[in-house]
mmCIF file as gemmi writes it, N, C-alpha and C atoms, coordinates in Angstrom:
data_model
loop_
_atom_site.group_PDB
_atom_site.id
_atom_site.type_symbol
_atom_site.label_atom_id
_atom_site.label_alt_id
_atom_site.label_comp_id
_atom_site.label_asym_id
_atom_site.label_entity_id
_atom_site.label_seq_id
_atom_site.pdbx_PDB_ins_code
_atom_site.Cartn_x
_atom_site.Cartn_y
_atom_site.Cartn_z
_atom_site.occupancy
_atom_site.B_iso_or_equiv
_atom_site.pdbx_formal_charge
_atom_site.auth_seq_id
_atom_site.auth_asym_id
_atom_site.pdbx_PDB_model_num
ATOM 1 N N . UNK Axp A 1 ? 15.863 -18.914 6.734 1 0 ? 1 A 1
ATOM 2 C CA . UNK Axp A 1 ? 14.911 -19.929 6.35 1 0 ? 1 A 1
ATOM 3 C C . UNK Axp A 1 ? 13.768 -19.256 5.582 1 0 ? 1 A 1
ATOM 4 N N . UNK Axp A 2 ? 13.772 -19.821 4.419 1 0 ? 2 A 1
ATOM 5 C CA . UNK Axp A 2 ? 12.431 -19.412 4.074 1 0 ? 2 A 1
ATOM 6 C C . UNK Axp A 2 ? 11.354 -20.099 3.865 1 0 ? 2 A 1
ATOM 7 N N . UNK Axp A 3 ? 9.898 -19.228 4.789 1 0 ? 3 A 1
ATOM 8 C CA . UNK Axp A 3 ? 8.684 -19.752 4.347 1 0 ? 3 A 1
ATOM 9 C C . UNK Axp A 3 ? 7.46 -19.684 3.429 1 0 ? 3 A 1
ATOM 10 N N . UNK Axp A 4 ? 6.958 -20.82 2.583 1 0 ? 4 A 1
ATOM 11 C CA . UNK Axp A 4 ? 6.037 -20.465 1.914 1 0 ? 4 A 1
ATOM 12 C C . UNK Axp A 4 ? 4.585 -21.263 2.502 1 0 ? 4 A 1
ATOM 13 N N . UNK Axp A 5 ? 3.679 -20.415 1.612 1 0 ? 5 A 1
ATOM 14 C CA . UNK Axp A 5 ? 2.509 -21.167 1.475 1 0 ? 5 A 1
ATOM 15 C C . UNK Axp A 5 ? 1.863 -21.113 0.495 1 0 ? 5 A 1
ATOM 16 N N . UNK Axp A 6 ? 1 -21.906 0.442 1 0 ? 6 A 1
ATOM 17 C CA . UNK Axp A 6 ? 0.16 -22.529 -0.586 1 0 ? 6 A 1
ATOM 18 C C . UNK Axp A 6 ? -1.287 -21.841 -0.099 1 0 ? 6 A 1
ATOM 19 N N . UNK Axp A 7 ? -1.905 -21.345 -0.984 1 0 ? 7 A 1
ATOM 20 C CA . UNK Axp A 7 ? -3.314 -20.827 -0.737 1 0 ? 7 A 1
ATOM 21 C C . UNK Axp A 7 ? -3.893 -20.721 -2.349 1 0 ? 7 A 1
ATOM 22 N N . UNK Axp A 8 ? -4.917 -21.255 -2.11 1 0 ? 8 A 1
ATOM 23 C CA . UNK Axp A 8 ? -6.104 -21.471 -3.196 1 0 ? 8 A 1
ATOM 24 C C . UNK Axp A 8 ? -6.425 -19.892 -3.258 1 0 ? 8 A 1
ATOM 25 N N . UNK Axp A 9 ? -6.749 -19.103 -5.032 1 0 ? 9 A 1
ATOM 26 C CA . UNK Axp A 9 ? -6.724 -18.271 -5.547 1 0 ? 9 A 1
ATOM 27 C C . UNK Axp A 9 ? -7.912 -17.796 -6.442 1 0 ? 9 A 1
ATOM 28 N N . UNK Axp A 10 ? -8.768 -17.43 -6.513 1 0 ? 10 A 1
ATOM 29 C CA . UNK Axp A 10 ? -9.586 -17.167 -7.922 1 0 ? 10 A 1
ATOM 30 C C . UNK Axp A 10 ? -9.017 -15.508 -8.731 1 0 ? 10 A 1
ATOM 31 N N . UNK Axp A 11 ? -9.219 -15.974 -9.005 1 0 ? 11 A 1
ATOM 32 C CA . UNK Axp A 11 ? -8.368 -15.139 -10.269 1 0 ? 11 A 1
ATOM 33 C C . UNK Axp A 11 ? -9.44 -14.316 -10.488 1 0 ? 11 A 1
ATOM 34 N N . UNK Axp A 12 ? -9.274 -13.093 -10.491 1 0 ? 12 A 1
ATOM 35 C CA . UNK Axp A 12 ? -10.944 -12.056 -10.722 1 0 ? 12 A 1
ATOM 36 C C . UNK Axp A 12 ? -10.601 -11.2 -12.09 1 0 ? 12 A 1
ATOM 37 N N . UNK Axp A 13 ? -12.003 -11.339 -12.548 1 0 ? 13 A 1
ATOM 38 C CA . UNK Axp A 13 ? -11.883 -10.616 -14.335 1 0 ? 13 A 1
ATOM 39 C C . UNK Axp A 13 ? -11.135 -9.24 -13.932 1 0 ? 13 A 1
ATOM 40 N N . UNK Axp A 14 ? -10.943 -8.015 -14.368 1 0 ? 14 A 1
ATOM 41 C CA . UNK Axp A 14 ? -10.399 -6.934 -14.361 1 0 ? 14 A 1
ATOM 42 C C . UNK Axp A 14 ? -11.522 -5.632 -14.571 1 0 ? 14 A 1
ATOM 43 N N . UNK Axp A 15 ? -11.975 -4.852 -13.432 1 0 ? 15 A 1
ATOM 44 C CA . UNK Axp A 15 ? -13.136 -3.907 -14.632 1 0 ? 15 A 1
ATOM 45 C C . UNK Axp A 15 ? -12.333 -2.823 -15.328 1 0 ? 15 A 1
ATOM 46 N N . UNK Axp A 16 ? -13.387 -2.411 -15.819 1 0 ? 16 A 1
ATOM 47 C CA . UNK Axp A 16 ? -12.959 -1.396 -16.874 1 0 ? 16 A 1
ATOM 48 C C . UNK Axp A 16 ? -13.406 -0.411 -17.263 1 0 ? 16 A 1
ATOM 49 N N . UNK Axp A 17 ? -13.04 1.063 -16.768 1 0 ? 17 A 1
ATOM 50 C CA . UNK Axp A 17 ? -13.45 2.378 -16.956 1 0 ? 17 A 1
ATOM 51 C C . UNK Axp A 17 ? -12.355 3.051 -17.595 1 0 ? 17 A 1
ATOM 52 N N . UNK Axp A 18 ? -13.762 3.194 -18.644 1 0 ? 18 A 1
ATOM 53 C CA . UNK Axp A 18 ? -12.337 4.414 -19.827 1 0 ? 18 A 1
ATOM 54 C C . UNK Axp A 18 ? -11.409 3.123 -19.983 1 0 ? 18 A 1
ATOM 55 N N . UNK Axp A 19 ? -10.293 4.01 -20.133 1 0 ? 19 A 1
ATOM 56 C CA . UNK Axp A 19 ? -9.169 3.535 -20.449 1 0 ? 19 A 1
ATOM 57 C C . UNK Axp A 19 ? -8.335 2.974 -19.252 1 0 ? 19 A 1
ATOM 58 N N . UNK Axp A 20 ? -8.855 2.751 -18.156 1 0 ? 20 A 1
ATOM 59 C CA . UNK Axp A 20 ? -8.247 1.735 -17.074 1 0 ? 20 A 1
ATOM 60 C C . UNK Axp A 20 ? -9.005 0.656 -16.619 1 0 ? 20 A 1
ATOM 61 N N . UNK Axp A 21 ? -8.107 -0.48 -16.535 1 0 ? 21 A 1
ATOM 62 C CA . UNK Axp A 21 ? -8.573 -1.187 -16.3 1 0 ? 21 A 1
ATOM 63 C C . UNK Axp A 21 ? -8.133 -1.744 -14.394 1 0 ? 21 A 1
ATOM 64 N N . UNK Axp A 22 ? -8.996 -2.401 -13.69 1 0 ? 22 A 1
ATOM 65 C CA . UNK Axp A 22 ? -8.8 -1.793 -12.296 1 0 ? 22 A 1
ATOM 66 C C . UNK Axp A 22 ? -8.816 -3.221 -12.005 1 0 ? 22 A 1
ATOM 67 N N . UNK Axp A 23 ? -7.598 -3.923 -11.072 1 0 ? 23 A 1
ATOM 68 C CA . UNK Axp A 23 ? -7.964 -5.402 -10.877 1 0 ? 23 A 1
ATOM 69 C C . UNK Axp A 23 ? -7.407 -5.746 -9.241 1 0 ? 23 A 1
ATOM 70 N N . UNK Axp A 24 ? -8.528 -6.035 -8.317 1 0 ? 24 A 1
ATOM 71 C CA . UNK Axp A 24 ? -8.176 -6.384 -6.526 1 0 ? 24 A 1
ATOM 72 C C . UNK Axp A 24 ? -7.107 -7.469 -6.601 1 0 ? 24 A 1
ATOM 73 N N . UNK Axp A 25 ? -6.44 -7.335 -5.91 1 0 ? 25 A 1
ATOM 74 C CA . UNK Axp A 25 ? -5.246 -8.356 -5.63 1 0 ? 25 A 1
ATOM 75 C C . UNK Axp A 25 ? -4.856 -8.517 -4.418 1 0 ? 25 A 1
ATOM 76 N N . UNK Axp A 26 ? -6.085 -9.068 -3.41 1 0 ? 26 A 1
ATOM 77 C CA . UNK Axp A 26 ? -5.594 -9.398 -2.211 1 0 ? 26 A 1
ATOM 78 C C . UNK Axp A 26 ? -4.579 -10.166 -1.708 1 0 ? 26 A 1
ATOM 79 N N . UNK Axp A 27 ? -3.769 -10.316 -0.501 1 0 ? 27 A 1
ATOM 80 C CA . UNK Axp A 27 ? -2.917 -11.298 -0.058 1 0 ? 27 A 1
ATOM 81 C C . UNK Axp A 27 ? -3.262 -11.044 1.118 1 0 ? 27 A 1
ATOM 82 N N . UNK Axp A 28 ? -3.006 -13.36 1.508 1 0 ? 28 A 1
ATOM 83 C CA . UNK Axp A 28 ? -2.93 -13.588 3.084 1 0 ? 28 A 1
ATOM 84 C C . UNK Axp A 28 ? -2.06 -12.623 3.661 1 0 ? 28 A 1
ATOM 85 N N . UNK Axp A 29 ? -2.374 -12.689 4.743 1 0 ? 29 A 1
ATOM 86 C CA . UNK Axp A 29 ? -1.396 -11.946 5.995 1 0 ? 29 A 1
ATOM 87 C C . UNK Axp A 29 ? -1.388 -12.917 7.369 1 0 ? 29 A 1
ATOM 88 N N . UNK Axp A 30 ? -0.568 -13.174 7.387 1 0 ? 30 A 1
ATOM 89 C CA . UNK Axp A 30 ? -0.457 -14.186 8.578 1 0 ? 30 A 1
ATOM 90 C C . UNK Axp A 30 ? -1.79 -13.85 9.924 1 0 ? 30 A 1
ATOM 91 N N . UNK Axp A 31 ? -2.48 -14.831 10.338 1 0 ? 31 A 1
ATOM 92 C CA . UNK Axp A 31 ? -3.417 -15.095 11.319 1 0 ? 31 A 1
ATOM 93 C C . UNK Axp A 31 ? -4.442 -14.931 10.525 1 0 ? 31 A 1
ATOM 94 N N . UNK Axp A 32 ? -4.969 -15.425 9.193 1 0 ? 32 A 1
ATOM 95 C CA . UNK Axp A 32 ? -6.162 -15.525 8.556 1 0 ? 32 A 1
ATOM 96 C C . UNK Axp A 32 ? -6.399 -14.203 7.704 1 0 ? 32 A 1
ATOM 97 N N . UNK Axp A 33 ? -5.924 -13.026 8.516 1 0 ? 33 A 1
ATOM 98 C CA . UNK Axp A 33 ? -6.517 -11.932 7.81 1 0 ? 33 A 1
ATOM 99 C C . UNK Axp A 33 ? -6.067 -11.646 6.018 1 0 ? 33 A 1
ATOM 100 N N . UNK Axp A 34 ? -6.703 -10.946 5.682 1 0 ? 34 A 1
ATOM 101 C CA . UNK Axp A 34 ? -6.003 -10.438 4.043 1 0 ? 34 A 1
ATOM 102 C C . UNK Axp A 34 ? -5.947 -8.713 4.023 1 0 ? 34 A 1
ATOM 103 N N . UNK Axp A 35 ? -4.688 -8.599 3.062 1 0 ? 35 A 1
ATOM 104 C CA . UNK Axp A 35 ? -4.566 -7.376 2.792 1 0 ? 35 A 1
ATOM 105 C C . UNK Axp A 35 ? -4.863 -6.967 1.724 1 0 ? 35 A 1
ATOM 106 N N . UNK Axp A 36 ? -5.419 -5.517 1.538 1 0 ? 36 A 1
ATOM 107 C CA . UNK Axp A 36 ? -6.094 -5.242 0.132 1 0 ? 36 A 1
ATOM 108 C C . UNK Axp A 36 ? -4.907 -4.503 -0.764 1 0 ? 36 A 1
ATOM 109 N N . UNK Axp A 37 ? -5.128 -5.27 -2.361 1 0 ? 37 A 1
ATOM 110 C CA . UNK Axp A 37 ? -3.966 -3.95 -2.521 1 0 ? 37 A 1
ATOM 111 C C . UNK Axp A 37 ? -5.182 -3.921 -4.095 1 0 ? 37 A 1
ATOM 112 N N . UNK Axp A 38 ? -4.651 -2.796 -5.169 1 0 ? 38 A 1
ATOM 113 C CA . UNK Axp A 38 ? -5.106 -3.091 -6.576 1 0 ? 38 A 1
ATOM 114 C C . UNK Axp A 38 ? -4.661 -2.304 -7.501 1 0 ? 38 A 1
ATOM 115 N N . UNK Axp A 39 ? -4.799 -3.108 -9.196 1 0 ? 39 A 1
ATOM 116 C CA . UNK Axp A 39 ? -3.409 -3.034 -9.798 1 0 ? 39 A 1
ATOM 117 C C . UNK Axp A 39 ? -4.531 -1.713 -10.312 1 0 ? 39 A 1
ATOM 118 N N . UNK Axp A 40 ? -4.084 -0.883 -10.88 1 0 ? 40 A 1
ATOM 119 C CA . UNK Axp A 40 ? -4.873 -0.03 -12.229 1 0 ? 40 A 1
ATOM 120 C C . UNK Axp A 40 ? -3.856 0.201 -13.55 1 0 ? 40 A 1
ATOM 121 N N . UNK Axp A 41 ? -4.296 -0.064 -14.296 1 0 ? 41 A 1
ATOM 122 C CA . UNK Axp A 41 ? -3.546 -0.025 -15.376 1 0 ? 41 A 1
ATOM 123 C C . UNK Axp A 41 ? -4.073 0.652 -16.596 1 0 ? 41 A 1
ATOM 124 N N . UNK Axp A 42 ? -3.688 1.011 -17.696 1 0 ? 42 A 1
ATOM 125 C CA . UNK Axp A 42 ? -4.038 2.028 -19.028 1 0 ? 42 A 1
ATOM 126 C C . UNK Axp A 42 ? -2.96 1.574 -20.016 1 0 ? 42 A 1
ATOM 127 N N . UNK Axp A 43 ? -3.59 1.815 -21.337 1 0 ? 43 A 1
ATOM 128 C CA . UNK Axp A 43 ? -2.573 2.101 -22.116 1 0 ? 43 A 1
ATOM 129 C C . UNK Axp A 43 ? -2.326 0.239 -22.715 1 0 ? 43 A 1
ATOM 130 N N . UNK Axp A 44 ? -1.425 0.54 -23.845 1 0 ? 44 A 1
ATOM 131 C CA . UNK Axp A 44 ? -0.786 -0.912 -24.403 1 0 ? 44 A 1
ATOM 132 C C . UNK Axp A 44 ? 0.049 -0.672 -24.785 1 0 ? 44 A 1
ATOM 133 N N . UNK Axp A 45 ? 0.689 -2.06 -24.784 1 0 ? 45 A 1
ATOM 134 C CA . UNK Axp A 45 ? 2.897 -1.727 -25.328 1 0 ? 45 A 1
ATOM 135 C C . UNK Axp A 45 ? 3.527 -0.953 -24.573 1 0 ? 45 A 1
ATOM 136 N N . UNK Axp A 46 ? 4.237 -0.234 -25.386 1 0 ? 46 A 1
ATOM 137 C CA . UNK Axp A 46 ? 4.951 0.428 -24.995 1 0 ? 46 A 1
ATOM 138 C C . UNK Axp A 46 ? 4.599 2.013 -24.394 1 0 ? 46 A 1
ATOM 139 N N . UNK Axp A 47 ? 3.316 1.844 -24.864 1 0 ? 47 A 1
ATOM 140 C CA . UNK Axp A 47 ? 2.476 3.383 -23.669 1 0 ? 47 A 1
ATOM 141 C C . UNK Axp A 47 ? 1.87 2.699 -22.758 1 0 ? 47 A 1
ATOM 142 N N . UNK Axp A 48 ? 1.663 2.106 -22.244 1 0 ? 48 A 1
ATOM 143 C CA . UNK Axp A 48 ? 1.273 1.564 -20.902 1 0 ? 48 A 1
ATOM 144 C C . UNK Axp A 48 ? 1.548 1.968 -19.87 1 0 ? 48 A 1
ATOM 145 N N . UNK Axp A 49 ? 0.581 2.469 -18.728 1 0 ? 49 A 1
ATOM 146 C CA . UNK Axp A 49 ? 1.042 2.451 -17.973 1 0 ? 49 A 1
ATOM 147 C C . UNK Axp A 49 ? 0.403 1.446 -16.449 1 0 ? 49 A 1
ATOM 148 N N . UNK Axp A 50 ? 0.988 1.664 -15.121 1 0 ? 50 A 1
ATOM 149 C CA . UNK Axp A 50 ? 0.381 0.523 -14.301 1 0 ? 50 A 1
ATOM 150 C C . UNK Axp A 50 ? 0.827 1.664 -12.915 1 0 ? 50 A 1
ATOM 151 N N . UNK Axp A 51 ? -0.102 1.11 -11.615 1 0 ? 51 A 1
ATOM 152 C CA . UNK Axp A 51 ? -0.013 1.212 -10.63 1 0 ? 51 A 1
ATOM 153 C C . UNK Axp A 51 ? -0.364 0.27 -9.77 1 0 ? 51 A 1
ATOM 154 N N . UNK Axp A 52 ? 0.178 0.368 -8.807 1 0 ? 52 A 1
ATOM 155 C CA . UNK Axp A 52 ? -0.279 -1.077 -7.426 1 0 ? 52 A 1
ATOM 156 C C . UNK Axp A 52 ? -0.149 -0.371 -5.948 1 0 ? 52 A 1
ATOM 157 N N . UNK Axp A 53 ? -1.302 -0.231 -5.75 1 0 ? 53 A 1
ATOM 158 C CA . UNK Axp A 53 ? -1.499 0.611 -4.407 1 0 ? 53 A 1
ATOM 159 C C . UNK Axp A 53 ? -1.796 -0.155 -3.277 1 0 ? 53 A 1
ATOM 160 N N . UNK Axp A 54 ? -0.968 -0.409 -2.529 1 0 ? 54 A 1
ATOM 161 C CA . UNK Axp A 54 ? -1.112 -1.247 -0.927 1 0 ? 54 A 1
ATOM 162 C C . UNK Axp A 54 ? -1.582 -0.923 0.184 1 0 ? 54 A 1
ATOM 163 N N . UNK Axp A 55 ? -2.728 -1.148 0.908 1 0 ? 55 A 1
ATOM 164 C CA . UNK Axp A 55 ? -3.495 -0.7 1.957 1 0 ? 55 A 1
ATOM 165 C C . UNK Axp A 55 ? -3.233 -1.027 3.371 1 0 ? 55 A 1
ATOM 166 N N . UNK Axp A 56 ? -3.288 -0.367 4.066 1 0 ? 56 A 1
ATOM 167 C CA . UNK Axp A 56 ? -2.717 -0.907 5.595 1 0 ? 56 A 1
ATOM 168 C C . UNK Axp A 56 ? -3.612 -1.603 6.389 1 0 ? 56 A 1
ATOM 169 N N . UNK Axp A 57 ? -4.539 -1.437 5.98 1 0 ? 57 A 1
ATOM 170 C CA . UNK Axp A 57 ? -6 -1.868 6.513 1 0 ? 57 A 1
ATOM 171 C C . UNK Axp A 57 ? -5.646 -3.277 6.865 1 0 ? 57 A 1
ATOM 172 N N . UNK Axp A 58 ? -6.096 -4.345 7.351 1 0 ? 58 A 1
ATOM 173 C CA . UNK Axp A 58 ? -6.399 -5.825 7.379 1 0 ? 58 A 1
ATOM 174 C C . UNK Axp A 58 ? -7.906 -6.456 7.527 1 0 ? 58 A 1
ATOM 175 N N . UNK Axp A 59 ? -8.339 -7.14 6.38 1 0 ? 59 A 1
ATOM 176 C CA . UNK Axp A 59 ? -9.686 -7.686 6.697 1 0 ? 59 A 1
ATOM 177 C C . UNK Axp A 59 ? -9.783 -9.124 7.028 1 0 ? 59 A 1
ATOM 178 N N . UNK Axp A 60 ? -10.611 -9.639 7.212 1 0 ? 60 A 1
ATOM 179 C CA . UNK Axp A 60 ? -11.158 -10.907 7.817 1 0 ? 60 A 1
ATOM 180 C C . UNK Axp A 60 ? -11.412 -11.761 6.608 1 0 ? 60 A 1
ATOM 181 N N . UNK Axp A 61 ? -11.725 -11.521 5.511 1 0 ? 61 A 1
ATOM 182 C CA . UNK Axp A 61 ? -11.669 -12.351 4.408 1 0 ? 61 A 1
ATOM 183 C C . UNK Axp A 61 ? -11.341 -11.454 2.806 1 0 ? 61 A 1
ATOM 184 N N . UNK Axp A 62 ? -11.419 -12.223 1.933 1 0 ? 62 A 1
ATOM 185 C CA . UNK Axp A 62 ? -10.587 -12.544 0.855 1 0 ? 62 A 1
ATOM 186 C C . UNK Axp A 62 ? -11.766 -11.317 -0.033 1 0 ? 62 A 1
ATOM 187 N N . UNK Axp A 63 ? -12.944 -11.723 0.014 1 0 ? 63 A 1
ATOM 188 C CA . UNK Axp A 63 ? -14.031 -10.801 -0.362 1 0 ? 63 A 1
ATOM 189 C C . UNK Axp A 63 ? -13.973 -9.262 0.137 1 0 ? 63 A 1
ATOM 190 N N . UNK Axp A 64 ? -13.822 -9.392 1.579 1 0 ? 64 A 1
ATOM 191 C CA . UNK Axp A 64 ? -13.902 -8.298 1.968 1 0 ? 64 A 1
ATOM 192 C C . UNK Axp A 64 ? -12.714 -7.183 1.372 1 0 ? 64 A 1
ATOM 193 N N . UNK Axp A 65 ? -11.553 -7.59 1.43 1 0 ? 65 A 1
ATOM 194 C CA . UNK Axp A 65 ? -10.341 -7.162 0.755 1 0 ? 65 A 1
ATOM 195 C C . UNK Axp A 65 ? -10.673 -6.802 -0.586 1 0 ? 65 A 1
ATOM 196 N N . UNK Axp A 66 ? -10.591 -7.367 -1.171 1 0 ? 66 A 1
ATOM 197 C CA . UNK Axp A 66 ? -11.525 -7.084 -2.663 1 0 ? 66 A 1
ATOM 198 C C . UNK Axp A 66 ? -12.158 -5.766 -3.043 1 0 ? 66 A 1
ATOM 199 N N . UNK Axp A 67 ? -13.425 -6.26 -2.171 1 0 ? 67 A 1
ATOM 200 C CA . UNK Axp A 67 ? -14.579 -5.194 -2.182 1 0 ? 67 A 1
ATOM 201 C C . UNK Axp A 67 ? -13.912 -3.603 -1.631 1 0 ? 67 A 1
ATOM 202 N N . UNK Axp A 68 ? -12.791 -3.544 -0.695 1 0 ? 68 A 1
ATOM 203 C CA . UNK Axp A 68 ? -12.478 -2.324 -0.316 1 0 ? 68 A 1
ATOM 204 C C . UNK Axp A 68 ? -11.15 -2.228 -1.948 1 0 ? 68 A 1
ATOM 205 N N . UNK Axp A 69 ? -10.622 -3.415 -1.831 1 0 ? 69 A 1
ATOM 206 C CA . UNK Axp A 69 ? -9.496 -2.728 -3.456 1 0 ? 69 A 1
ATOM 207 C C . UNK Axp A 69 ? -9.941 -2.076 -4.774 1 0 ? 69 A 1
ATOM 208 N N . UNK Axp A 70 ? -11.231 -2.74 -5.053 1 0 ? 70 A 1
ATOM 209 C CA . UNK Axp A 70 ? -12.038 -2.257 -6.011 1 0 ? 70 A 1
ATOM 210 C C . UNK Axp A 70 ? -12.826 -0.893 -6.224 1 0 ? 70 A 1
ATOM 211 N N . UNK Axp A 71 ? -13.26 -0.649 -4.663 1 0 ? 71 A 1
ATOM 212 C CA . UNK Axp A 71 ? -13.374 0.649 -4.563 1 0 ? 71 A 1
ATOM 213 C C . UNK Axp A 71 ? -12.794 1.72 -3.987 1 0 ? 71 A 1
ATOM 214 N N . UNK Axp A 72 ? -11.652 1.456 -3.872 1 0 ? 72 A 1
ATOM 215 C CA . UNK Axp A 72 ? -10.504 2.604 -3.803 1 0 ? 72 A 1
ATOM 216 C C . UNK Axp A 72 ? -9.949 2.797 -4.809 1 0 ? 72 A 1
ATOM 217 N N . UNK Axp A 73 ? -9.595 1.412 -5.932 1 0 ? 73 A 1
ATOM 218 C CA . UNK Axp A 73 ? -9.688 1.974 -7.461 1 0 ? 73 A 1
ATOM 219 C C . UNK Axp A 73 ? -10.083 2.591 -8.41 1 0 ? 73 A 1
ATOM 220 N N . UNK Axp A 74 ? -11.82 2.606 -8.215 1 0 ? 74 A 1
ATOM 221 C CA . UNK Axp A 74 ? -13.012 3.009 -8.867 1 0 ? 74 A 1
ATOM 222 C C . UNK Axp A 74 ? -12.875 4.211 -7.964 1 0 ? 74 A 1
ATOM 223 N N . UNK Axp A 75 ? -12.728 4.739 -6.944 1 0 ? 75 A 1
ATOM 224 C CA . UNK Axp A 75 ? -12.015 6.296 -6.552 1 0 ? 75 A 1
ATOM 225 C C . UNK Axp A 75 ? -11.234 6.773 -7.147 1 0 ? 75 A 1
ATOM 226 N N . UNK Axp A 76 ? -10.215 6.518 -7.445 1 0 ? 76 A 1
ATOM 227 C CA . UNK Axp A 76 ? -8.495 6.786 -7.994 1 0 ? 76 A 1
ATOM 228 C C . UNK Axp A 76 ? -9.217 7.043 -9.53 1 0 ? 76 A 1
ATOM 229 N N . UNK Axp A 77 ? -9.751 6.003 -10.435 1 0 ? 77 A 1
ATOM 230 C CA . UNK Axp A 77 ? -10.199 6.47 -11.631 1 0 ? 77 A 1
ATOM 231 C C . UNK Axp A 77 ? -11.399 8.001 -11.692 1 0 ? 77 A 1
ATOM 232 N N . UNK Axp A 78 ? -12.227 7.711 -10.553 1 0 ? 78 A 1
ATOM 233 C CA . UNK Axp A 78 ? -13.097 8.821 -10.81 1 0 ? 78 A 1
ATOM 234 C C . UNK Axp A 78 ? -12.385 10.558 -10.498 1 0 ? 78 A 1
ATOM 235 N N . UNK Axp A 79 ? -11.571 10.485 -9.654 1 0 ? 79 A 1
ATOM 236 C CA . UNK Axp A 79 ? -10.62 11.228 -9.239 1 0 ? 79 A 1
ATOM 237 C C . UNK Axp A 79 ? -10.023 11.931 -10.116 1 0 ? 79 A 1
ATOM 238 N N . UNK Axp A 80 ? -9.359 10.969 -10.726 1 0 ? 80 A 1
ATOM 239 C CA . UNK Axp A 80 ? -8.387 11.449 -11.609 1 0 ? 80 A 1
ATOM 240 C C . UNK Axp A 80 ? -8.987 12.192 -13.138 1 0 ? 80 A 1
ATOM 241 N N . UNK Axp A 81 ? -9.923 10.961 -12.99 1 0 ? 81 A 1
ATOM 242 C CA . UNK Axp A 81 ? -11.348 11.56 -14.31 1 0 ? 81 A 1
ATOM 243 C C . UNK Axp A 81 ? -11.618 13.446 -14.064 1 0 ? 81 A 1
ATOM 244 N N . UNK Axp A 82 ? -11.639 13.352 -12.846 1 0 ? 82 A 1
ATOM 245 C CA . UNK Axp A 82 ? -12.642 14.72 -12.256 1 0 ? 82 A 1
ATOM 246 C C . UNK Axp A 82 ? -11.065 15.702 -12.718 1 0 ? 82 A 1
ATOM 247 N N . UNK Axp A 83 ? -10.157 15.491 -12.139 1 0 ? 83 A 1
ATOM 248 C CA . UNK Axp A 83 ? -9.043 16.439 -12.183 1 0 ? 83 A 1
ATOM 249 C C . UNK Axp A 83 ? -8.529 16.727 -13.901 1 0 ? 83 A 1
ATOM 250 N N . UNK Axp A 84 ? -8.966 15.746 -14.605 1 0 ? 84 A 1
ATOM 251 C CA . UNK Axp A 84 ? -8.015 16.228 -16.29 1 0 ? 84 A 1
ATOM 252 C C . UNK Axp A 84 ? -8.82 16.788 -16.575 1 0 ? 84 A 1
ATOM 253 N N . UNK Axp A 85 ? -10.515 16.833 -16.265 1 0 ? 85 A 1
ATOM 254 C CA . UNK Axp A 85 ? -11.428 17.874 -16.883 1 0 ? 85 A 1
ATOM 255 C C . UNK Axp A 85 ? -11.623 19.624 -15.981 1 0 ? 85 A 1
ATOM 256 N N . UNK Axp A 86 ? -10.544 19.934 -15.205 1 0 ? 86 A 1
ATOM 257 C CA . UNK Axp A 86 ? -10.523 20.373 -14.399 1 0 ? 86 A 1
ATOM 258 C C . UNK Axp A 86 ? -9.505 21.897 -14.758 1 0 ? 86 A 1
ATOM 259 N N . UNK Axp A 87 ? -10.077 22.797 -15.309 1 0 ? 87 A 1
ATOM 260 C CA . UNK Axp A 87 ? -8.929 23.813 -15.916 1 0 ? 87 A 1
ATOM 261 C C . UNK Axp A 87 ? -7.924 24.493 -14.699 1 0 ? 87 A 1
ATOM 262 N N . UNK Axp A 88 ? -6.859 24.5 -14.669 1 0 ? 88 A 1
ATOM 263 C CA . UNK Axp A 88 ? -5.66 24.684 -13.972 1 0 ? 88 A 1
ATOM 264 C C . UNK Axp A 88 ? -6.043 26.503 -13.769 1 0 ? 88 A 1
């Protein structure tokens, strides 16, 4: 059997550092809570590239999820920023 649901969505702009652009993409999780996940992406066409990182965490609302996807993204970009300027 399969179940769905219906849940009201706002759609959030995407930010944008450098050349990635970083966008929260929470989902319900059954008993109210939400899970954080978020996309980061670079590049166009056919150089593009994308990631979608899923968190184990569970929060209490839709904001809160967010606010932790956004800044585990805005980590991952500064991160990665810090490491290409970083001589081997």
């Amino acid at each position: 059997m399969i179940h769905t649901t219906t849940i009201k969505t706002t759609r959030l702009s995407p930010l944008t550092l450098g050349k990635y652009r970083i966008a929260a993409c929470p989902r319900p999780l059954p008993g109210g809570l939400f899970a954080a996940q978020v996309s980061i992406a670079s590049g166009s066409g056919s150089a593009s590239t994308a990631r979608l990182m899923r968190f184990d965490s569970a929060f209490p609302t839709h904001d809160a999820a967010v606010d932790y996807a956004l800044a585990q993204g805005i980590d991952w970009v500064h991160d990665t920023a810090r490491l290409s300027v970083r001589p081997n």
